[in-house]
C-alpha angles and dihedrals in degrees: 000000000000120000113202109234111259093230145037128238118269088027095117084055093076090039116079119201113176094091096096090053116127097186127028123191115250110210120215102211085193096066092035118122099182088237091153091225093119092055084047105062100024096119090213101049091229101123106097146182108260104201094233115104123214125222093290091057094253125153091231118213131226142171147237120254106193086069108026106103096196099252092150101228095131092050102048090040101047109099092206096054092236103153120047123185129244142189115269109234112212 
């Protein structure tokens, strides 16, 4: 038996769900070595390349808010301890 999917694609994209964080990273664009590890265990995707580069010359990453849930993968993974979490004030 098929079930239809109960959603379409794209759907998750108008819903934000960052609101019910307690802690967001906090990325320090001066320690950042643009590894790509961050972009690569953050379960939501939402860790991206900003086009600025920091002292060293390094294209420095960031996320987006609205979606990162605070889960606390980049920090935990990133060998430069560039990003660092933080308690989310409401």
């Amino acid at each position: 038996m098929k079930y239809p999917p109960s959603t379409k694609p794209g759907e998750s994209l108008k819903n934000k769900t960052g609101n019910w964080r307690t802690f967001r990273p906090i990325f320090l664009h001066d320690k950042c070595t643009a590894c790509g590890i961050c972009d690569n265990v953050c379960p939501e995707g939402i860790i991206y390349a900003t086009g600025k580069t920091n002292a060293a010359g390094k294209n420095y990453r960031d996320c987006d808010l609205d979606y990162c849930k605070g889960c606390g993968l980049c920090a935990k993974n990133c060998p430069f301890a560039a990003i660092r979490m933080e308690r989310e004030e409401k």
